[in-house]
Z-matrix of the N, CA and C atoms (Angstrom, degrees):
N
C 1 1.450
C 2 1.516 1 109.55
N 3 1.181 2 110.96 1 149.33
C 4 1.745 3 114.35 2 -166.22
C 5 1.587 4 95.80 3 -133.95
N 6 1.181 5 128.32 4 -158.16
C 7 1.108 6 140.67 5 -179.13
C 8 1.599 7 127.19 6 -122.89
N 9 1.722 8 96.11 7 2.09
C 10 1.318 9 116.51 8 145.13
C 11 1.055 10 122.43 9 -138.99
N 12 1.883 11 116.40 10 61.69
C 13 1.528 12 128.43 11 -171.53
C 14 1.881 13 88.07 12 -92.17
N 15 1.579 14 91.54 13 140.85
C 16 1.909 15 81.96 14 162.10
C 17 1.555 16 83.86 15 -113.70
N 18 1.604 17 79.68 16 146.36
C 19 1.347 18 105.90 17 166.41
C 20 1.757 19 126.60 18 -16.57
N 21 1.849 20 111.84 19 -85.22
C 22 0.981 21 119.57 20 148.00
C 23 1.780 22 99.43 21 -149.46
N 24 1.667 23 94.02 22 150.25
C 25 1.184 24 94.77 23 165.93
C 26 1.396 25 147.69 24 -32.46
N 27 1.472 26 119.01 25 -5.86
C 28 1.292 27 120.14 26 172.04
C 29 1.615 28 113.74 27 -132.17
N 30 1.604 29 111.84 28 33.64
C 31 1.193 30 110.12 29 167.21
C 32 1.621 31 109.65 30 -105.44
N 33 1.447 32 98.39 31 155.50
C 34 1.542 33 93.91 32 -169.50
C 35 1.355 34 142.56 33 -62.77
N 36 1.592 35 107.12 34 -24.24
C 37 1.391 36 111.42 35 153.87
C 38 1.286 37 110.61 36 -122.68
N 39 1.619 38 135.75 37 149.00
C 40 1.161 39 153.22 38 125.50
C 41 1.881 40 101.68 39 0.68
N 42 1.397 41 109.79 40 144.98
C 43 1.524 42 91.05 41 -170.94
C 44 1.840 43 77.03 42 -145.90
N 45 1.680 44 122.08 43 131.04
C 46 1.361 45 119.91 44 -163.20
C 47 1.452 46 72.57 45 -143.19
N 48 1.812 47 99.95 46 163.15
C 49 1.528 48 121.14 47 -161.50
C 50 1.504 49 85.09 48 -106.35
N 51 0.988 50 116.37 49 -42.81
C 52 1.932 51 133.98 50 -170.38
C 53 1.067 52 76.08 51 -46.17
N 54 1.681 53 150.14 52 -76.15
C 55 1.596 54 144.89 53 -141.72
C 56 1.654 55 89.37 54 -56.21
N 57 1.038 56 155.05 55 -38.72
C 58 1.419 57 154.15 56 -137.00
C 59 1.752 58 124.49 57 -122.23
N 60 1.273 59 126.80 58 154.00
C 61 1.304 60 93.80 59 175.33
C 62 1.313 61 86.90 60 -121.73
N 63 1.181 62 144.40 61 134.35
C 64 1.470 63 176.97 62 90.95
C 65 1.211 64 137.43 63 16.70
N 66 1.747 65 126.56 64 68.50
C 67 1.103 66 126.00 65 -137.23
C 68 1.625 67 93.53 66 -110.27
N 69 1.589 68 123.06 67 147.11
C 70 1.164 69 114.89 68 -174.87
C 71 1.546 70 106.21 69 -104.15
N 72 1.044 71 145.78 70 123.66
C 73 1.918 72 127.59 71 173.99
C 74 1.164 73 98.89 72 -114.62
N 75 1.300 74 113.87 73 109.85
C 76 1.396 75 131.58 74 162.03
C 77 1.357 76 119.69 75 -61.25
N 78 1.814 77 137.89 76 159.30
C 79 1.292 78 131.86 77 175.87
C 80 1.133 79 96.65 78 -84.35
N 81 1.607 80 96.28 79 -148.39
C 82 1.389 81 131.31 80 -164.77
C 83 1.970 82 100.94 81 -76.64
N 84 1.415 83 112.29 82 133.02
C 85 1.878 84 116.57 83 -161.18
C 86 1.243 85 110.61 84 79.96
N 87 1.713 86 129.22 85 -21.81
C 88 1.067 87 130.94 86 -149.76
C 89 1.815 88 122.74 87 59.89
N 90 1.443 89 104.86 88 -163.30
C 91 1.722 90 96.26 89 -174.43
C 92 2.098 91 109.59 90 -103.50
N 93 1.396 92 85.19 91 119.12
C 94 1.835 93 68.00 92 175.10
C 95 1.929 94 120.57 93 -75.65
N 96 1.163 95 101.17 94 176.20
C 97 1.858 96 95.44 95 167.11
C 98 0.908 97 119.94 96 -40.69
N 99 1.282 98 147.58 97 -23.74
C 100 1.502 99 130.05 98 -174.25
C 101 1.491 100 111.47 99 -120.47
N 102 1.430 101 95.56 100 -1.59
C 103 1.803 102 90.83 101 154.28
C 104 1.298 103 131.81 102 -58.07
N 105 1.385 104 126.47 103 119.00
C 106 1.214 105 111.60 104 175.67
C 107 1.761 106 133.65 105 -44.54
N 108 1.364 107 120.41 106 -16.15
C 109 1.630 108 123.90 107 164.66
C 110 1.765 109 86.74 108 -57.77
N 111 1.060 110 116.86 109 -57.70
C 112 2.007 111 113.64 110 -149.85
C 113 1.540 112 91.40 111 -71.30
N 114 0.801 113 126.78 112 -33.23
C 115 1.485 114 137.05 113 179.44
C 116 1.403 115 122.99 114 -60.94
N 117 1.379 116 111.97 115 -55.59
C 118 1.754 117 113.98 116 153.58
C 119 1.742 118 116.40 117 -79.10
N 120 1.219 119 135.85 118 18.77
C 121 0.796 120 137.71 119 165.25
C 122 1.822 121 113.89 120 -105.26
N 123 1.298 122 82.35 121 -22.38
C 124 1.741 123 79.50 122 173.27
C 125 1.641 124 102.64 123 -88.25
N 126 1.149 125 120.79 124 -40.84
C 127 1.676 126 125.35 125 170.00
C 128 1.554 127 127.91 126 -73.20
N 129 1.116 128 99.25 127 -5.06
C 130 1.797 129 118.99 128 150.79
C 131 1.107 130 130.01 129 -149.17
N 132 1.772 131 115.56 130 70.39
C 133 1.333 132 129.09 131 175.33
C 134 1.958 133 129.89 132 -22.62
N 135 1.428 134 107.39 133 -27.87
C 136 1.161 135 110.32 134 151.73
C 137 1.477 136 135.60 135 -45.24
N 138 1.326 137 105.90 136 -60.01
C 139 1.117 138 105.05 137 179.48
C 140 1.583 139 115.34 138 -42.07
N 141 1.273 140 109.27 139 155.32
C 142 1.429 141 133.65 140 -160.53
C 143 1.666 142 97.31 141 -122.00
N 144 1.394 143 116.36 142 129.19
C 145 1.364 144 119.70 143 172.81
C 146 1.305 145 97.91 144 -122.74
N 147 1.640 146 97.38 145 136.20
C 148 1.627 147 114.69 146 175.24
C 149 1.212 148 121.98 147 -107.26
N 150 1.699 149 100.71 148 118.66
C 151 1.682 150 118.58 149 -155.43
C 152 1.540 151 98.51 150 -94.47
N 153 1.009 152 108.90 151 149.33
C 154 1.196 153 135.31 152 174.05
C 155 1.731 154 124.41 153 -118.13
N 156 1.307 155 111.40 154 116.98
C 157 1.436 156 114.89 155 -161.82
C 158 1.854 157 114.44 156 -60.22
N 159 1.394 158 126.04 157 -19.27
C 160 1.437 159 122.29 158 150.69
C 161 1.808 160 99.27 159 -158.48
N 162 1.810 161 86.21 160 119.98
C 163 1.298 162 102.87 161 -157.83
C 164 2.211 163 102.80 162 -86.83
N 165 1.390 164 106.22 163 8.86
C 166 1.513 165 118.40 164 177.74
C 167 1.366 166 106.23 165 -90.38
N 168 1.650 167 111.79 166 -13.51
C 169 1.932 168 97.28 167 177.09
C 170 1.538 169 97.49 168 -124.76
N 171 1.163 170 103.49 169 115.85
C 172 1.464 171 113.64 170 -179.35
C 173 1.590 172 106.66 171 -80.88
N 174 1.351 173 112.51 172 89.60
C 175 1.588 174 96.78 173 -175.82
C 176 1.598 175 94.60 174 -120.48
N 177 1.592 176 110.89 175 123.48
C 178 1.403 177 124.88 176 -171.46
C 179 2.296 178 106.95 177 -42.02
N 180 1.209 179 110.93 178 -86.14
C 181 1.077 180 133.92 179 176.52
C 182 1.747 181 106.74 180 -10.86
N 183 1.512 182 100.24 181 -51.05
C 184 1.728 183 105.46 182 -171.90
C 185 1.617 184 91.95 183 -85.48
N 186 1.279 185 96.55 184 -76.22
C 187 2.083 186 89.32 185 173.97
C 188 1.547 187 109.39 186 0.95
N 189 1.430 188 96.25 187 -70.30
C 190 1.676 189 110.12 188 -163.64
C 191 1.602 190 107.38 189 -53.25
N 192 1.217 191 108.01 190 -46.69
C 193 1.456 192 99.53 191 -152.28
C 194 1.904 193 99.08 192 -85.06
N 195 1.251 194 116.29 193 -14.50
C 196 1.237 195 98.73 194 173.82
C 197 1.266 196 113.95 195 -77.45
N 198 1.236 197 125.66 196 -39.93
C 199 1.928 198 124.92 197 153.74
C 200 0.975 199 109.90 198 -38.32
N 201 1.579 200 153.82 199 -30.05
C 202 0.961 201 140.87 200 117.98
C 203 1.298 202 140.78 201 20.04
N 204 1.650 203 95.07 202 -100.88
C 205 1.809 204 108.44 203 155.30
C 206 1.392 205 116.56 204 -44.34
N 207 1.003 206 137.18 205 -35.61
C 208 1.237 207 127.48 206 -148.83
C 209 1.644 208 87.00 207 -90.19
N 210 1.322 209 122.94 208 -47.00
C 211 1.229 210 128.77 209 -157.89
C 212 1.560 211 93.09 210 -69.13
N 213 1.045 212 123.55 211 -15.32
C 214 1.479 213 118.96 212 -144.93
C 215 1.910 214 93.69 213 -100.48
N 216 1.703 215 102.11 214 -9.21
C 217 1.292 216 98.77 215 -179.86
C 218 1.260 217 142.53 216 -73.40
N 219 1.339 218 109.59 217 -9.02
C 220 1.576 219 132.47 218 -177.39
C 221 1.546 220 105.32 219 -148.71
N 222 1.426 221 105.79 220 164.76
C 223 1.801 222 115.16 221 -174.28
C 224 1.656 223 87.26 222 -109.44
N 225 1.585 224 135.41 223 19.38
C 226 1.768 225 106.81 224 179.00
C 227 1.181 226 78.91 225 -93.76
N 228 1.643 227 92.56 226 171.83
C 229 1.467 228 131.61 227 175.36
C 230 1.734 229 97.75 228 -39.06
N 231 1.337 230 106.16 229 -177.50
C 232 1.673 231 103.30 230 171.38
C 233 1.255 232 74.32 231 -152.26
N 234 2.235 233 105.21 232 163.77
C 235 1.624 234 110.82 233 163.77
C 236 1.737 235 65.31 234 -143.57
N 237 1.787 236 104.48 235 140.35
C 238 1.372 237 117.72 236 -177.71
C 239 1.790 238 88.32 237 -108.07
N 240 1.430 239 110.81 238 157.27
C 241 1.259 240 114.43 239 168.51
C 242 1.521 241 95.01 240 -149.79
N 243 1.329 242 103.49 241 117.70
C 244 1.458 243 109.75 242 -160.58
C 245 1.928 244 102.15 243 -132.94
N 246 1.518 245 100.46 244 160.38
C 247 1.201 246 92.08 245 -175.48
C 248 1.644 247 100.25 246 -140.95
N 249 1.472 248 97.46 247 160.41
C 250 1.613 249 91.19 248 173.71
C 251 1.863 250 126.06 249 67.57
N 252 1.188 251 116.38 250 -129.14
C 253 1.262 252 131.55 251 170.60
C 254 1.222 253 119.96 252 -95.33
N 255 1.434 254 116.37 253 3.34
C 256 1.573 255 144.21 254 131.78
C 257 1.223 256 121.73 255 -51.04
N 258 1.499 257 115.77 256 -32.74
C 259 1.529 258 111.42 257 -166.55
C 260 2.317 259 92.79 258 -93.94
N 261 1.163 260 95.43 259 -14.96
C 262 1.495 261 98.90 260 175.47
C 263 1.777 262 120.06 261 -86.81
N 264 1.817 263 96.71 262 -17.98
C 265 1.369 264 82.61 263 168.44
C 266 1.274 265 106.16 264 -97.72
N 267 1.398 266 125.43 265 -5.94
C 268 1.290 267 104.03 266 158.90
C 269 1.359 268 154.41 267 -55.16
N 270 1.457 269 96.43 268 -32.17
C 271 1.598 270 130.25 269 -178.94
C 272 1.425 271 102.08 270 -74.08
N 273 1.055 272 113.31 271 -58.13
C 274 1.900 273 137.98 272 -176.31
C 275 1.981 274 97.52 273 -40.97
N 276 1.767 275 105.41 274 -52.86
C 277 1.828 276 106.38 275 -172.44
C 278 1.566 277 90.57 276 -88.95
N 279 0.894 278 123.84 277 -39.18
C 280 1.641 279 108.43 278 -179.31
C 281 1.559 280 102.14 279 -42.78
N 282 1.626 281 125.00 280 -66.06
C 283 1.344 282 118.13 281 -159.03
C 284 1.615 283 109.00 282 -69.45
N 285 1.401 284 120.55 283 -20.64
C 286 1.280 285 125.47 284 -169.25
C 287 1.796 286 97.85 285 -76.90
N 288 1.540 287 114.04 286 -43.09
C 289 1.712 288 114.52 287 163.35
C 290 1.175 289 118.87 288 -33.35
N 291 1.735 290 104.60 289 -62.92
C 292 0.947 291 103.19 290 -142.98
C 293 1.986 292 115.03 291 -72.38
N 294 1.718 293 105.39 292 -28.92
C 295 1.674 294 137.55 293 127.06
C 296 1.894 295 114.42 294 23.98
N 297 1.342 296 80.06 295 -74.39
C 298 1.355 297 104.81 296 -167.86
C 299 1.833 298 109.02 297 -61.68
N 300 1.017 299 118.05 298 165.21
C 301 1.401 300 126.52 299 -150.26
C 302 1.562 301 106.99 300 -106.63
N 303 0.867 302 106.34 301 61.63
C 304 2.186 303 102.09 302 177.15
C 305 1.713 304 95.25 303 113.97
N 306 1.684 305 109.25 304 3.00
C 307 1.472 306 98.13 305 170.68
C 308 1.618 307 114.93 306 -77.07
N 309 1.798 308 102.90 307 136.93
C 310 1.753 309 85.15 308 157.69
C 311 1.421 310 119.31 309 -124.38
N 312 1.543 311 102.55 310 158.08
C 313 1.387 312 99.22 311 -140.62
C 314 2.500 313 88.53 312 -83.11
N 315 1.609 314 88.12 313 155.72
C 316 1.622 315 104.07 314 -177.12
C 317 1.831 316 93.76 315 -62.32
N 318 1.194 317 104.19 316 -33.63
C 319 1.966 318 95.43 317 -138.12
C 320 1.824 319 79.00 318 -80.09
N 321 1.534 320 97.31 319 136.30
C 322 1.464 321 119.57 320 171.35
C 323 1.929 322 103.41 321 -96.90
N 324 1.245 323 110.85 322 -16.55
C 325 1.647 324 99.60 323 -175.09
C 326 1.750 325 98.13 324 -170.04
N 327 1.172 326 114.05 325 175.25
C 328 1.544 327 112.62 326 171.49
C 329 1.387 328 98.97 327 -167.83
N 330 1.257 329 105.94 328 128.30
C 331 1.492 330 119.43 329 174.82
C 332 1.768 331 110.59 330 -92.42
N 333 1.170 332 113.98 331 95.74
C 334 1.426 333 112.87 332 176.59
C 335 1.692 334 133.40 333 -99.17
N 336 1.318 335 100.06 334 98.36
C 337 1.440 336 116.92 335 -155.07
C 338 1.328 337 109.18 336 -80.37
N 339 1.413 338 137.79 337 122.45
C 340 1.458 339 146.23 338 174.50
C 341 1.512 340 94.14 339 32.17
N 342 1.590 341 120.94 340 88.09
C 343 1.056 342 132.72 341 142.28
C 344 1.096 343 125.25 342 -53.28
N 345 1.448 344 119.36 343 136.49
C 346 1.482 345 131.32 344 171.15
C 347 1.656 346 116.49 345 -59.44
N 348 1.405 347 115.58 346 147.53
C 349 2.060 348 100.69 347 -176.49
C 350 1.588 349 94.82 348 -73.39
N 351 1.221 350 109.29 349 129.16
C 352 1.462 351 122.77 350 161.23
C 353 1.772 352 97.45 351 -35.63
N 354 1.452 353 108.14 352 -59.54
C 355 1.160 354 116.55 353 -157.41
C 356 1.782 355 119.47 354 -41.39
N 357 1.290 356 96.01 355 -38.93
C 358 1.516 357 117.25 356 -165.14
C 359 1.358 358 113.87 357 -76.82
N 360 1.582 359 111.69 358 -24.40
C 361 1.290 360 123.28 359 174.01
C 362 1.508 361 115.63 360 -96.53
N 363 1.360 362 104.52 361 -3.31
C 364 2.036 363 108.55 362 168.43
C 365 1.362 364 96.10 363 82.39
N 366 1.966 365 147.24 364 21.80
C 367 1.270 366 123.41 365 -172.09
C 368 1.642 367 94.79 366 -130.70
N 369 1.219 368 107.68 367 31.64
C 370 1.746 369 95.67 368 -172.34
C 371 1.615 370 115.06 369 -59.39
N 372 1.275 371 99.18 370 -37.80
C 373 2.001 372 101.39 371 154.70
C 374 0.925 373 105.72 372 -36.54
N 375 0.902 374 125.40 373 -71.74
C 376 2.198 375 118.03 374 -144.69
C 377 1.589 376 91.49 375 -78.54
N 378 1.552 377 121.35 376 -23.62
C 379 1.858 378 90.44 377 -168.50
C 380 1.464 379 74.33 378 -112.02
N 381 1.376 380 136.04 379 107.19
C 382 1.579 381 141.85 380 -168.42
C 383 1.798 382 85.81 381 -164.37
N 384 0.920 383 128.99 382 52.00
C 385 1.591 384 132.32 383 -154.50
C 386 1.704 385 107.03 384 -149.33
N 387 1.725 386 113.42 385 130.71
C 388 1.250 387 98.33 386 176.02
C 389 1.368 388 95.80 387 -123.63
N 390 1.697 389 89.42 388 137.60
C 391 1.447 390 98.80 389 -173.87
C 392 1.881 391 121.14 390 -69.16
N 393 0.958 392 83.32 391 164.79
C 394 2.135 393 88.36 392 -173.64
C 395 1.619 394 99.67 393 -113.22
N 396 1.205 395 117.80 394 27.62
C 397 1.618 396 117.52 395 162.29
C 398 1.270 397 98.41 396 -135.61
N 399 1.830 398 116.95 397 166.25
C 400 1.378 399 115.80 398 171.80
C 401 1.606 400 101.47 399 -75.28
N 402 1.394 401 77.67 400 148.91
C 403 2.093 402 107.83 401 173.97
C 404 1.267 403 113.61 402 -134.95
N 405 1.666 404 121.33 403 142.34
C 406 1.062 405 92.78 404 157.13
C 407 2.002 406 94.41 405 -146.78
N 408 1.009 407 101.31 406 140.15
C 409 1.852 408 122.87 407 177.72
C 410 1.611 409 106.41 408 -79.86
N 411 1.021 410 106.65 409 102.47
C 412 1.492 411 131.28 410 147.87
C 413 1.529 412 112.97 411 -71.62
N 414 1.697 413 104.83 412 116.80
C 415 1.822 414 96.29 413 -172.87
C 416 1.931 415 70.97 414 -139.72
N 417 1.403 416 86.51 415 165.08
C 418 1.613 417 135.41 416 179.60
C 419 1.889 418 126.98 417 -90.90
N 420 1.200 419 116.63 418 94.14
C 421 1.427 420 88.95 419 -179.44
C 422 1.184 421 129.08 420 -85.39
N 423 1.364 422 112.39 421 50.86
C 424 1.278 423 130.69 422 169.90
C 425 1.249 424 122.09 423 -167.65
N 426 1.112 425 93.86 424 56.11
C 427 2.322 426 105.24 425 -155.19
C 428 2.062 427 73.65 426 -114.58
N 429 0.918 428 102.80 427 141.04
C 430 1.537 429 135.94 428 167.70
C 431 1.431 430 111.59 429 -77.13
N 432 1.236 431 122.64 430 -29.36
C 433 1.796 432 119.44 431 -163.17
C 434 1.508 433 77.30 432 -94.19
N 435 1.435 434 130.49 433 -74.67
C 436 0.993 435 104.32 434 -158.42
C 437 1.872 436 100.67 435 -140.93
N 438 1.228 437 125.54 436 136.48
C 439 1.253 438 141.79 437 170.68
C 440 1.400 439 113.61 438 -43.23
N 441 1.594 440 135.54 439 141.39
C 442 1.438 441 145.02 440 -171.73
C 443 1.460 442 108.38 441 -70.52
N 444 1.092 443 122.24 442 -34.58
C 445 1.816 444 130.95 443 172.61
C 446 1.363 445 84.70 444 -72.01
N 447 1.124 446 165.96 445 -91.07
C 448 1.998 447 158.73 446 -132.25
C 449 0.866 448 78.68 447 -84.08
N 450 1.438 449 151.98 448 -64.98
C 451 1.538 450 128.95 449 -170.91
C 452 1.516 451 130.83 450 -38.46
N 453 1.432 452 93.22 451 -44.05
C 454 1.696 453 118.26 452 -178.32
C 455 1.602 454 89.76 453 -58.55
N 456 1.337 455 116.00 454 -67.22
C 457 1.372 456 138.35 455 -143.33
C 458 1.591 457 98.12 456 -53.11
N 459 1.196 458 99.61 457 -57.66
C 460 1.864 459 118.04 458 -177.76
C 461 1.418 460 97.25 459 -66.00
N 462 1.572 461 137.55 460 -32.23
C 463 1.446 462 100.26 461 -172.42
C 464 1.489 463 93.52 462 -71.18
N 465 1.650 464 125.63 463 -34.80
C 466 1.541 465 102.79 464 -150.91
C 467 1.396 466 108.99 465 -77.31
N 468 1.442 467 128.94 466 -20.22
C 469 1.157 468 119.09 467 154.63
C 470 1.542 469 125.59 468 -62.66
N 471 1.474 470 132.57 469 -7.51
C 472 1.528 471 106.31 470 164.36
C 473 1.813 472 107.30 471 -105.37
N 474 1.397 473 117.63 472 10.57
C 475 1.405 474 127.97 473 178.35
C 476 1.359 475 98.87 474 89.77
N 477 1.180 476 147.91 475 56.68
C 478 1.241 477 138.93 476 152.85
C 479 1.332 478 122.19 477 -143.53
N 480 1.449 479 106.98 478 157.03
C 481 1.358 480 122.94 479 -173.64
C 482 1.500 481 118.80 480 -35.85
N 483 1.602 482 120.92 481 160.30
C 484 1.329 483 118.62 482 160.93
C 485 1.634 484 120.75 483 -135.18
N 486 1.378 485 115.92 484 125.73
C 487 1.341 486 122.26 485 174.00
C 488 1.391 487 121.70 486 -99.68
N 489 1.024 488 114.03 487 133.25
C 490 1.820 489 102.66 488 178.39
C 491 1.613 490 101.17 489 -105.69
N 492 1.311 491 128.55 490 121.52
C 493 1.089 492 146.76 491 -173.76
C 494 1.711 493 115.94 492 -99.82
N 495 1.615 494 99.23 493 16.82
C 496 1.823 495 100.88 494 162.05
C 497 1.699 496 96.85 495 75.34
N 498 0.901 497 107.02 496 -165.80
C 499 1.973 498 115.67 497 -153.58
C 500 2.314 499 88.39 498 -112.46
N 501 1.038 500 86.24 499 80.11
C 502 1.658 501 105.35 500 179.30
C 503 1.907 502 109.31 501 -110.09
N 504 1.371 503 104.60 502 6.89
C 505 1.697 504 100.74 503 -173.24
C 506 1.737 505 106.91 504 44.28
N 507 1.262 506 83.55 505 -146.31
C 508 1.932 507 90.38 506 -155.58
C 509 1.286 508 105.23 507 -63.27
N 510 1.822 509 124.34 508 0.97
C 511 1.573 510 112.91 509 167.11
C 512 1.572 511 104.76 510 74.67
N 513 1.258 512 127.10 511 33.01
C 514 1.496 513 147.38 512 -175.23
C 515 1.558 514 122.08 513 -125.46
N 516 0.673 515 117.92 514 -157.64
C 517 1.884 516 131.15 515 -161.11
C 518 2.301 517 80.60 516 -77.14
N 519 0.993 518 93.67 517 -68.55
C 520 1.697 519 109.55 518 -168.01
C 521 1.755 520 101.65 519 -42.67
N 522 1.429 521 108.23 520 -4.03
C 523 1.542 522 103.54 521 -165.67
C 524 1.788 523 108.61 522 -107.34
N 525 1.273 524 90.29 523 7.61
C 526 1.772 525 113.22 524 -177.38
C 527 1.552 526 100.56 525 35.79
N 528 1.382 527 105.76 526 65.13
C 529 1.618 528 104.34 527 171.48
C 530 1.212 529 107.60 528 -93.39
N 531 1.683 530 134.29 529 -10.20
C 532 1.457 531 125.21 530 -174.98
C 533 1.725 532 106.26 531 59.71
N 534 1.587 533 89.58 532 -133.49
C 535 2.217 534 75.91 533 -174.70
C 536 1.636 535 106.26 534 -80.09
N 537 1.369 536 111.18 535 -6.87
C 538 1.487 537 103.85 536 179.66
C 539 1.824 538 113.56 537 73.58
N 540 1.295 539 93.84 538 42.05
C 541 1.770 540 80.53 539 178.43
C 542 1.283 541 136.87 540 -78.37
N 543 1.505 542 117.63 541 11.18
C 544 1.274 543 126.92 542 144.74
C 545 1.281 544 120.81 543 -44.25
N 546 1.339 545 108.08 544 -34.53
C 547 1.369 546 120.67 545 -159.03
C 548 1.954 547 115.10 546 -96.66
N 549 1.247 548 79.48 547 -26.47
C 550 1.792 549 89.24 548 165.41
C 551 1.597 550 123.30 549 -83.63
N 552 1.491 551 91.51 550 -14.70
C 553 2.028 552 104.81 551 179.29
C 554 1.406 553 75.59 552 -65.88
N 555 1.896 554 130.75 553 -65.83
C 556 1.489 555 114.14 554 -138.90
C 557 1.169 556 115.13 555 -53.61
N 558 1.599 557 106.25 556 -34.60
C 559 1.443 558 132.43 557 -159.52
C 560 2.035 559 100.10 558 -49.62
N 561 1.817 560 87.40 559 -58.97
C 562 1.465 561 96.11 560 -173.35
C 563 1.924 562 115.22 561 -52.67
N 564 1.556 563 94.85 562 -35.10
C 565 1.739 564 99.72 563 -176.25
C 566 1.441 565 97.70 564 -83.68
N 567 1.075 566 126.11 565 -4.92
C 568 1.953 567 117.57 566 155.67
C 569 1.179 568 125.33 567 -54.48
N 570 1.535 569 89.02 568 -57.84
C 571 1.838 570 104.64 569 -159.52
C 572 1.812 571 83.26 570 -89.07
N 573 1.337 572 158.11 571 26.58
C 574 1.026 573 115.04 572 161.10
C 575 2.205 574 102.09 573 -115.18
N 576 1.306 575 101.96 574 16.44
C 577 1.226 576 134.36 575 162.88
C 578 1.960 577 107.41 576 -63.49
N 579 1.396 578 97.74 577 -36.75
C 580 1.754 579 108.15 578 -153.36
C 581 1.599 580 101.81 579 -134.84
N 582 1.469 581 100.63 580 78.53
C 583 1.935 582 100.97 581 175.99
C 584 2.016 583 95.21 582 -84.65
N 585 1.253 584 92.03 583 127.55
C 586 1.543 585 126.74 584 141.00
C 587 1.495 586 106.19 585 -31.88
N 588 0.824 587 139.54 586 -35.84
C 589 1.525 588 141.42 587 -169.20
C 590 1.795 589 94.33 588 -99.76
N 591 1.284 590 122.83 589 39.12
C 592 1.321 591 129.89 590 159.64
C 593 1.337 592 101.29 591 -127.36
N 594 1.366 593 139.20 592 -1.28
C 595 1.049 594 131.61 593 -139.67
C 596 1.974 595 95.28 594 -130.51
């Protein structure tokens, strides 16, 4: 995948990453080198990874608001590809966007990869939110954070899609996906969900 991959030849528009700005949200430790986030970030230098000032305390509220800032840095479109307790602060600033009074929200789509269980982290309130862009949740049937049935369950409560990606555990460095280009097909059938030419 390049940054002027089309989709496939017989979809209706051409679908380019360049149209987007490309934010990565790492979980809980964040992503090491051989995570696949660090991995497409080295193979698409664009992308933007969103740091977190200590990535060992996953506390929703701060998570959120530094996605926030970051989001708050440019007016293009955004496509988030988030993982983990990443995919909860995503959900968490989406609803807080969406909140706001005549705000509209940047993120055109978010790919949320083996989400963490709301449950386990005590915030299933705050990510109890359906998002108003396409999503779609990639879960594991054998992911430890959270089971493929709660996976299912949680996308249809924030309105988005569900893929089952086979017995891959937490869908991380440990899952020897390399760049994971399964995972960049979804990416491409995301973004051609979300034309830039709405924007």
């Amino acid at each position: 995948m390049s940054t002027s991959l089309s989709r496939r030849a017989t979809a209706p528009a051409p679908v380019h990453l360049a149209d987007y700005r490309v934010l990565v949200v790492p979980g809980l430790h964040g992503s090491g080198p051989e995570h696949w986030q660090s991995r497409w970030q080295r193979l698409y230098p664009a992308f933007e990874r969103v740091e977190q000032t200590d990535w060992s305390r996953p506390e929703l509220p701060r998570w959120s608001q530094r996605l926030d800032e970051v989001l708050a840095q440019s007016a293009r479109p955004v496509v988030i590809v988030a993982h983990s307790f990443g995919c909860l602060t995503t959900v968490h600033r989406a609803a807080a966007l969406q909140a706001r009074s005549g705000t509209a929200s940047p993120i055109a789509a978010a790919l949320l990869v083996a989400p963490a269980d709301p449950g386990k982290f005590e915030v299933s309130d705050e990510v109890s939110h359906r998002l108003s862009f396409p999503a779609l949740v990639v879960g594991s049937e054998n992911d430890p954070w959270m089971s493929a049935p709660r996976a299912r369950q949680w996308a249809k409560t924030w309105g988005a899609s569900f893929y089952n990606a086979g017995a891959l555990g937490h869908i991380n460095a440990e899952s020897g996906l390399d760049d994971w280009l399964a995972g960049q097909e979804l990416l491409l059938d995301l973004l051609a969900q979300a034309q830039p030419s709405d924007w």
